[in-house]
KELUMMI-226373 format. One line per field, with one value per residue: x, y, z of N, C-alpha, C, O, CB in turn; residue number from 1; residue in one letter. Coordinates in steps of 0.02 Angstrom, whole numbers, m for minus. Last residue first. Glycine has a CB too. Layout:
<atoms>
n_c1 X,...
n_c2 Y,...
n_c3 Z,...
ca_c1 X,...
ca_c2 Y,...
ca_c3 Z,...
c_c1 X,...
c_c2 Y,...
c_c3 Z,...
o_c1 X,...
o_c2 Y,...
o_c3 Z,...
cb_c1 X,...
cb_c2 Y,...
cb_c3 Z,...
n NUM,...
res A,...
</atoms>
This chain:
<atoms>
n_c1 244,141,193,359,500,622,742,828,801,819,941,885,830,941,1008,904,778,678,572,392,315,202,99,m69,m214,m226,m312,m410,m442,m346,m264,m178,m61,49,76,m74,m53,m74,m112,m92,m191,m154,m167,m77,46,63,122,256,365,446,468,411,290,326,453,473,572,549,469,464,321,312,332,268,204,95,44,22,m55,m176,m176,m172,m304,m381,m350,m267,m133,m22,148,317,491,569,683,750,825,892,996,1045,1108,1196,1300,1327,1383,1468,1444,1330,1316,1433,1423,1312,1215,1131,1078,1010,904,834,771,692,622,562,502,467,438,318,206,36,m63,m247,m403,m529,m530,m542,m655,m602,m546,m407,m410,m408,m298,m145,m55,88,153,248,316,398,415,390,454,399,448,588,602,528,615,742,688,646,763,820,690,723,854,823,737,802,927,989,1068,1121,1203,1250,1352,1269,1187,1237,1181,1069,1052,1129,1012,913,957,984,833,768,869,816,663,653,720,646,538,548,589,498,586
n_c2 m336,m423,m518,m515,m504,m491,m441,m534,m620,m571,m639,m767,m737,m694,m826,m892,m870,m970,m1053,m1075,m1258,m1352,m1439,m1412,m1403,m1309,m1194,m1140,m1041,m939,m962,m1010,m1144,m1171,m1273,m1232,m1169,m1197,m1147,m1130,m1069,m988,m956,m877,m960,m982,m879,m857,m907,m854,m730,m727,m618,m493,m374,m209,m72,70,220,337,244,76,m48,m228,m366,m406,m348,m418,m518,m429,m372,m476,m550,m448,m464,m646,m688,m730,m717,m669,m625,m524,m599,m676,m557,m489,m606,m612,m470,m493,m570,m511,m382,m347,m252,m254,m375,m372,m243,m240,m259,m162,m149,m295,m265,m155,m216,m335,m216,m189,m322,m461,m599,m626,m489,m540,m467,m471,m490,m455,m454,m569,m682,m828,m964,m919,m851,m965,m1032,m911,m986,m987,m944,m857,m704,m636,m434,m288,m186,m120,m194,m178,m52,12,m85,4,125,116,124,239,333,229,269,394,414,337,281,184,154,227,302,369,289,215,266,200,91,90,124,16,m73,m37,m33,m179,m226,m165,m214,m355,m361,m329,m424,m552,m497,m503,m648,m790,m922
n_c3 531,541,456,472,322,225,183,166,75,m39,m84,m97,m219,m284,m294,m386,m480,m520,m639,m611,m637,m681,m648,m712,m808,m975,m1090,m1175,m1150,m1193,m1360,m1442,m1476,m1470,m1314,m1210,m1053,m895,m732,m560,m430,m301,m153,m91,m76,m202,m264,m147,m157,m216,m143,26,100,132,112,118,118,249,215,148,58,12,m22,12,m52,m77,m140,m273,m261,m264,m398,m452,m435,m501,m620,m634,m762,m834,m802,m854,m846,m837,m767,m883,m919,m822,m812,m916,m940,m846,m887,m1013,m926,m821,m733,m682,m612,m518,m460,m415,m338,m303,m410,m425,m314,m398,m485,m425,m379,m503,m535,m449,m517,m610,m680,m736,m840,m818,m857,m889,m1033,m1066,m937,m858,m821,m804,m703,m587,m612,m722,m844,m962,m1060,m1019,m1102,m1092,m1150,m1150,m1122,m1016,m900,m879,m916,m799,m701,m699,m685,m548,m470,m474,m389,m285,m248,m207,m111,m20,45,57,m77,m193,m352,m397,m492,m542,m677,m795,m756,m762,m931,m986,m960,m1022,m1162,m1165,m1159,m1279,m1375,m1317,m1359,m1468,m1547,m1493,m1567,m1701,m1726,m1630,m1581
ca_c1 305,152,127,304,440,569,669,838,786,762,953,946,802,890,1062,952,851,681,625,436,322,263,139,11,m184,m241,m270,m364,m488,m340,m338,m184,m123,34,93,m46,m93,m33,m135,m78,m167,m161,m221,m137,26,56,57,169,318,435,443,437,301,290,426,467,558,598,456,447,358,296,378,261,270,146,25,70,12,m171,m176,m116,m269,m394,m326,m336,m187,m83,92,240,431,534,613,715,762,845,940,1013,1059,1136,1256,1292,1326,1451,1533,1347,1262,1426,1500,1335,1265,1180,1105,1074,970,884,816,762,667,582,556,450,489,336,290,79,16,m168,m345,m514,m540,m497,m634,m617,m619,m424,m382,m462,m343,m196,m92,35,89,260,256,399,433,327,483,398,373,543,624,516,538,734,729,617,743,848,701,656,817,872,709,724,919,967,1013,1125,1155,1219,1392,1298,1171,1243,1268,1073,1035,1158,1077,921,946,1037,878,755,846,900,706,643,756,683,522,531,635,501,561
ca_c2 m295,m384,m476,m560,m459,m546,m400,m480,m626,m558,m572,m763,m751,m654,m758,m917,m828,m918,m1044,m1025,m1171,m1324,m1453,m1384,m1385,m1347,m1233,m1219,m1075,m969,m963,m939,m1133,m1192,m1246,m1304,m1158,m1209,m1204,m1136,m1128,m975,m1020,m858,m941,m1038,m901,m802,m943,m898,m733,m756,m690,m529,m443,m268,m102,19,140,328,302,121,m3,m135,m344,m438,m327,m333,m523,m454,m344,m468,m575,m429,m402,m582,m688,m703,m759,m665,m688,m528,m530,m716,m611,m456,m577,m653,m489,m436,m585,m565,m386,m416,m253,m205,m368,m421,m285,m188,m325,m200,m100,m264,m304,m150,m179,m370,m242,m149,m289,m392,m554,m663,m517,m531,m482,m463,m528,m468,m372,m567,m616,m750,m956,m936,m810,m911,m1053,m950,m937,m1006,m989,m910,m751,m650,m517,m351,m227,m101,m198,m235,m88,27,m79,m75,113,131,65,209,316,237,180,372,442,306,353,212,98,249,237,398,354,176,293,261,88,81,184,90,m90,m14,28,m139,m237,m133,m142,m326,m390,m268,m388,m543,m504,m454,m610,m701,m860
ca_c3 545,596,428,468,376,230,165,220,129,m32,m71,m46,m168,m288,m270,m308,m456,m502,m591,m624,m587,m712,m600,m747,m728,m928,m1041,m1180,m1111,m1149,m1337,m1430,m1449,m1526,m1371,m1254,m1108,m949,m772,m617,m452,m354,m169,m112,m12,m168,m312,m175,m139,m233,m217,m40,71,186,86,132,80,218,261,224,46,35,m52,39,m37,m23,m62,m258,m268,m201,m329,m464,m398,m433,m588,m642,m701,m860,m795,m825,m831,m883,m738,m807,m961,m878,m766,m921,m980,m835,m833,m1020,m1006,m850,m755,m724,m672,m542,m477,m476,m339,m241,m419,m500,m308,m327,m497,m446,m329,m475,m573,m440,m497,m582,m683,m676,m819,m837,m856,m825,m999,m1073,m991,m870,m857,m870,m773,m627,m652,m645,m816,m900,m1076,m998,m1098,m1059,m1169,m1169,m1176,m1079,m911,m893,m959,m857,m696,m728,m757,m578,m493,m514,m471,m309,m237,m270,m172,m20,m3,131,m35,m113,m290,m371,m435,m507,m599,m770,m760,m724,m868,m997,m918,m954,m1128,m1169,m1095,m1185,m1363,m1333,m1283,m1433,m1548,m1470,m1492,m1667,m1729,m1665,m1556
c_c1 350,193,136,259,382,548,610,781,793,761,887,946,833,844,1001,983,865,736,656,524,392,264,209,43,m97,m192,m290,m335,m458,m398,m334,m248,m132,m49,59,20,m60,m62,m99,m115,m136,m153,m191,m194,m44,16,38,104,254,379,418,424,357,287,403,435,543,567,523,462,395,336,365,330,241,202,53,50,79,m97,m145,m124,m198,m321,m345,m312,m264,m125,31,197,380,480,576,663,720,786,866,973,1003,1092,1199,1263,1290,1365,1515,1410,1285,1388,1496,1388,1305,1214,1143,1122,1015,930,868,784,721,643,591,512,460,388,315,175,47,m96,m289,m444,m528,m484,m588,m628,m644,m497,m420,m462,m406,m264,m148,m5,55,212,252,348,425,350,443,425,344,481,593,548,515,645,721,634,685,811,727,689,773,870,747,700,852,940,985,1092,1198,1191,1338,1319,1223,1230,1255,1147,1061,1118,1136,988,950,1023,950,808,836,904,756,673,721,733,564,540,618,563,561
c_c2 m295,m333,m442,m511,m522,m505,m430,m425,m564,m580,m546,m704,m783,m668,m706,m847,m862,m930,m973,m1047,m1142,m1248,m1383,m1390,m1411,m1349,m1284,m1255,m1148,m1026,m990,m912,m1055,m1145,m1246,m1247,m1183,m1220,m1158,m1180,m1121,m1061,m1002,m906,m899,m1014,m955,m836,m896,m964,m802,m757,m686,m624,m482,m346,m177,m49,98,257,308,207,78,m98,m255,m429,m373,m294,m458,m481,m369,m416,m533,m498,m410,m515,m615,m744,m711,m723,m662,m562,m521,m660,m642,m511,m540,m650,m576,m447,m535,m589,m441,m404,m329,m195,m303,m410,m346,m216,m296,m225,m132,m230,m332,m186,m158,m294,m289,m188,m245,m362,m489,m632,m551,m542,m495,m481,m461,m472,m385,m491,m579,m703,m864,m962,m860,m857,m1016,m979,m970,m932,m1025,m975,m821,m709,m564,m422,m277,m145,m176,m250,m148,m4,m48,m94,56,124,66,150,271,252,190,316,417,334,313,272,135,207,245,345,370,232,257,292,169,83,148,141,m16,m41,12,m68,m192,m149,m128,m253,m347,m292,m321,m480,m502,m441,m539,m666,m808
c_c3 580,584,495,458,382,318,215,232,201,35,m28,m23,m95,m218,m255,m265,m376,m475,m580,m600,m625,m632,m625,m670,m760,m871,m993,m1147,m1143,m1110,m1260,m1375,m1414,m1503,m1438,m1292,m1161,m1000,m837,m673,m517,m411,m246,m139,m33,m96,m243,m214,m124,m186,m224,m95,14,157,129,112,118,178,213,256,137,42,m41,19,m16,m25,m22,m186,m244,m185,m266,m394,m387,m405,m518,m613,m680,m801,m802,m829,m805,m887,m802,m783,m923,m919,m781,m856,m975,m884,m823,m954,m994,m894,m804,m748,m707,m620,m499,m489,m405,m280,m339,m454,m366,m303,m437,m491,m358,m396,m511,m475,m508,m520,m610,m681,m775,m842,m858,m798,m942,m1027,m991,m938,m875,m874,m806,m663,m660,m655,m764,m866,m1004,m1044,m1089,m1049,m1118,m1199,m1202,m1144,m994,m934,m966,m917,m772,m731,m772,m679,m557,m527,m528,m393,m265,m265,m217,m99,m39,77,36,m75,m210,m330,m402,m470,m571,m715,m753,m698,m803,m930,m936,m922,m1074,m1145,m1109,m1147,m1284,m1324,m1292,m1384,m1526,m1489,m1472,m1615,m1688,m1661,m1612
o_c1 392,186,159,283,362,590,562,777,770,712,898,951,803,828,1014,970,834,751,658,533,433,225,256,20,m79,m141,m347,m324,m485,m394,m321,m267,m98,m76,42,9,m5,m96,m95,m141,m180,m102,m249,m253,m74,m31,m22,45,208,365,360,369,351,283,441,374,591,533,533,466,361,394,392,381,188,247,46,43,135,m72,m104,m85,m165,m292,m320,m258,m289,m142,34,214,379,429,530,604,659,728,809,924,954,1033,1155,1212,1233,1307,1565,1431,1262,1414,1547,1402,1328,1271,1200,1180,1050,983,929,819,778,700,638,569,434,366,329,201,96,m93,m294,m426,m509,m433,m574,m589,m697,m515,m469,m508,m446,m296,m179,4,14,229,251,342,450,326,451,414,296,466,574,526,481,626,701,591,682,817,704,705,765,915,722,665,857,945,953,1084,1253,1160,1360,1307,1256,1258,1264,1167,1089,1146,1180,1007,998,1066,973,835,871,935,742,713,740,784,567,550,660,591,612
o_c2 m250,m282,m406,m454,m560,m487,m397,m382,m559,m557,m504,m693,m816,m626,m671,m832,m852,m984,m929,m1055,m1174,m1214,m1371,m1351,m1422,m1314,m1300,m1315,m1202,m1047,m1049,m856,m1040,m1115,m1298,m1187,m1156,m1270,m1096,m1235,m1089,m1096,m1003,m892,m884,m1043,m965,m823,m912,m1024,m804,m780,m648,m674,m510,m349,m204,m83,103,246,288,208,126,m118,m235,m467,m383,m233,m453,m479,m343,m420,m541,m484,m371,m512,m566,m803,m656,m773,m636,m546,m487,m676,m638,m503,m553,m686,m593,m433,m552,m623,m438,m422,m363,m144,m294,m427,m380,m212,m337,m217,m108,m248,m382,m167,m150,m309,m292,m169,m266,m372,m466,m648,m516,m598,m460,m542,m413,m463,m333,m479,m548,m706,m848,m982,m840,m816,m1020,m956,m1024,m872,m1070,m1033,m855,m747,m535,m456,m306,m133,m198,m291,m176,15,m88,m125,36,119,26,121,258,212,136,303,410,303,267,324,95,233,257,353,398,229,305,345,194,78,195,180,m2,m29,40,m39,m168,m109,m97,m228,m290,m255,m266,m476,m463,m383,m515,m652,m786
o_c3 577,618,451,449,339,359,237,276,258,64,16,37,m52,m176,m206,m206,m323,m449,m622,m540,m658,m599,m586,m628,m818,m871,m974,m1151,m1133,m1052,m1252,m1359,m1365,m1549,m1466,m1295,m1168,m1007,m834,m664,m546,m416,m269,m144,18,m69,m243,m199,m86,m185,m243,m111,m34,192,168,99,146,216,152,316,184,20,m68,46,m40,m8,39,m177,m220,m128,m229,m346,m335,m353,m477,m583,m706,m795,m776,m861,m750,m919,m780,m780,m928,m939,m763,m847,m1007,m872,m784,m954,m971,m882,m817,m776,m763,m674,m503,m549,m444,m260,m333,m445,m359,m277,m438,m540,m335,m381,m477,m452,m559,m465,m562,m685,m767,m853,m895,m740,m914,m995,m939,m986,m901,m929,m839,m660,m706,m703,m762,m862,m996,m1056,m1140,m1001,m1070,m1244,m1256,m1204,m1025,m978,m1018,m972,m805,m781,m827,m723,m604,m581,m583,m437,m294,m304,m273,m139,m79,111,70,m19,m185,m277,m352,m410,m590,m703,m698,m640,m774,m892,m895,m865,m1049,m1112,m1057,m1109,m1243,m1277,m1273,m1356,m1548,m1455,m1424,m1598,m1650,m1608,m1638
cb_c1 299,175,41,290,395,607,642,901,817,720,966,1014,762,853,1127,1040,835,635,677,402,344,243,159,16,m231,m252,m242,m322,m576,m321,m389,m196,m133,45,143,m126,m110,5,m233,m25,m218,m108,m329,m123,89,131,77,190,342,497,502,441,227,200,471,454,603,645,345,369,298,284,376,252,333,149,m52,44,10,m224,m234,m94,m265,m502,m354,m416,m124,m100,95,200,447,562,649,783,787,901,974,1047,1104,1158,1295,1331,1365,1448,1611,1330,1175,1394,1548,1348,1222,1153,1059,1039,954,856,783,752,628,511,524,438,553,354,349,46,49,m158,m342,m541,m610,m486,m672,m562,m685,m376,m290,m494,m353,m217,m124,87,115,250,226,407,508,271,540,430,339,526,681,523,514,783,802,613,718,907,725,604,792,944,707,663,1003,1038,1061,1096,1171,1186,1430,1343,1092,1224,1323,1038,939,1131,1116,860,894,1060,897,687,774,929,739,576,785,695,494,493,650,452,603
cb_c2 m254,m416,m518,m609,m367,m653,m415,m442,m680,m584,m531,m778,m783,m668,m722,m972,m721,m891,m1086,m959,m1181,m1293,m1549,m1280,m1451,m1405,m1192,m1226,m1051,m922,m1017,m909,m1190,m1287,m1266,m1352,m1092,m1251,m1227,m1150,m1174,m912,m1013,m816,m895,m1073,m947,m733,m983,m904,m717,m800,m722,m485,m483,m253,m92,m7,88,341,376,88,m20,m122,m358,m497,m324,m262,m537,m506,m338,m448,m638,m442,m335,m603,m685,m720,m799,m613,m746,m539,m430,m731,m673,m424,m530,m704,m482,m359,m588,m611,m400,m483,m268,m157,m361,m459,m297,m110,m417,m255,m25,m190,m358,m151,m130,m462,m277,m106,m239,m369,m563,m704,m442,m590,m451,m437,m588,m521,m330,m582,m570,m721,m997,m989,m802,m886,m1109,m890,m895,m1050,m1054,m901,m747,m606,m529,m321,m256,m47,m142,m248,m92,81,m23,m139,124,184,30,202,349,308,142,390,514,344,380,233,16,318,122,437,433,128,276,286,48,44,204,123,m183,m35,64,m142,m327,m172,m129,m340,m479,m240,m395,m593,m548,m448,m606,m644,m835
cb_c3 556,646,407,527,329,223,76,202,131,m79,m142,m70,m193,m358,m346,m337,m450,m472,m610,m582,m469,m826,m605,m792,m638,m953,m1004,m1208,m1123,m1121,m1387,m1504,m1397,m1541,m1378,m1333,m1117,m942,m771,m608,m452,m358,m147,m155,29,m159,m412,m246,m85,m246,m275,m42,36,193,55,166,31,279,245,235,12,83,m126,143,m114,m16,m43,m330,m340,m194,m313,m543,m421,m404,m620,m592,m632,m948,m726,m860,m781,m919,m709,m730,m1002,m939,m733,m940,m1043,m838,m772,m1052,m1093,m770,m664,m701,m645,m492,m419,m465,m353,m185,m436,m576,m271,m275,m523,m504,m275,m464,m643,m359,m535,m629,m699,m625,m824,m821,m924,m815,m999,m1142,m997,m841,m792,m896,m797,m597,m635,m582,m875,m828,m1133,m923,m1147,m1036,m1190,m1233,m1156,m1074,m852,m845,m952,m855,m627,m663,m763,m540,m432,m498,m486,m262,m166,m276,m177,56,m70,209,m8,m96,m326,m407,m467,m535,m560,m796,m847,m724,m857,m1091,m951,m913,m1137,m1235,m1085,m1134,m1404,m1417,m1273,m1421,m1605,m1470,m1465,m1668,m1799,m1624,m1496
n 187,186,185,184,183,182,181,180,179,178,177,176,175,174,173,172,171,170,169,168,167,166,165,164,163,162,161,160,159,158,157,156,155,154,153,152,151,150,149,148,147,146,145,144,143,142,141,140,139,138,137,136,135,134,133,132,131,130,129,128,127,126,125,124,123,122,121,120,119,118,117,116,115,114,113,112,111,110,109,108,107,106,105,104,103,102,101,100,99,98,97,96,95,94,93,92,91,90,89,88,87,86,85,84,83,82,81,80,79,78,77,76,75,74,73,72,71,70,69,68,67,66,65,64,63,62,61,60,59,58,57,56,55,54,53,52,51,50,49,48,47,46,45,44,43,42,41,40,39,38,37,36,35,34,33,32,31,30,29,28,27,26,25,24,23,22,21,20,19,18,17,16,15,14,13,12,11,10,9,8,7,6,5,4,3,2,1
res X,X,X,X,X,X,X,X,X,X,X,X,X,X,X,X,X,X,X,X,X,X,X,X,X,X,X,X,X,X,X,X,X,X,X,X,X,X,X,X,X,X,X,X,X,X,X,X,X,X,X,X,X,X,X,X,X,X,X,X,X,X,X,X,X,X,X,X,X,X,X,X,X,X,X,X,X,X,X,X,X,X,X,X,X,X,X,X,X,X,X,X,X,X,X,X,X,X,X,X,X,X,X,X,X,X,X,X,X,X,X,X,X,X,X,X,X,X,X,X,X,X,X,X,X,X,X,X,X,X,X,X,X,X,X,X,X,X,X,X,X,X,X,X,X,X,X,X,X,X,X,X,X,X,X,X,X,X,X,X,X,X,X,X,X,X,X,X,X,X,X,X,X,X,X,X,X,X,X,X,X,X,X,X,X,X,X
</atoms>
């Protein structure tokens, strides 16, 4: 790995694990505006640090123009900020466990803007409304038709890829935590 890459990773993730340690006296989970900002720190660390690049990407990313394409982070930052700031006795009394959380949210996939839309409507963070998850993290690319496909190592160019059995692993404790979120499309 790039020395570069990994020494903005360290930078972002040590800042936000300093902001999120620093709010701990103010976290409030029934407190809609202080759930919002604090998460908001891990969301701006994630997304700002630009590490994460799986080499996969959905298969209609990859006949697209590149102007079509974005990021999708596998883990909704902002909520794996909320469940840091629940499990604070674990990711903020423990560096190395917060940092290897920090890496895992980091995970993207290069998909289209209109799919990432449709990814970021299955969950509601609404203003007013208690936070909800209509599908499983881990099971979103699946419940949208998204197919994966895996771009060679070595290889910069997405019309290389190909279909790809590979999926994301994802957080046990995270998606344990996520269940209390879980809403049918009714509400």
């Amino acid at each position: 790995m790039n020395n570069k890459k990994l020494r903005k990773l360290e930078i972002y993730c040590q800042a936000t694990f300093n902001a999120l340690k620093s709010n701990l006296e103010l976290w409030d989970p029934t407190d809609e505006d202080i759930v919002r900002v604090v998460t908001r720190f891990y969301y701006e660390g994630i997304f700002s640090c630009q590490y994460g690049d799986t080499g996969l990407i959905s298969e209609e990313a990859s006949k697209a123009v590149s102007t079509d394409r974005t990021d999708d982070h596998c883990w909704s930052p902002q909520f794996v900020g909320r469940y840091v700031m629940d499990n604070a006795h674990i990711y903020l009394e423990d560096y190395d466990e917060f940092r290897n959380l920090f890496q895992s949210a980091c995970t993207k996939i290069k998909v289209l803007k209109s799919e990432n839309r449709k990814l970021s409507q299955l969950t509601s963070n609404k203003q007013g409304e208690s936070y909800k998850v209509f599908v499983p993290t881990d099971k979103k690319y699946q419940h949208l038709g998204i197919n994966l496909f895996k771009r060679p190592d070595g290889k910069v160019r997405w019309d290389s890829a190909q279909p790809t059995d590979e999926t994301i692993k994802y957080h046990k404790g995270l998606l344990e935590y996520e269940k209390q979120f879980i809403v049918n499309e009714n509400g």
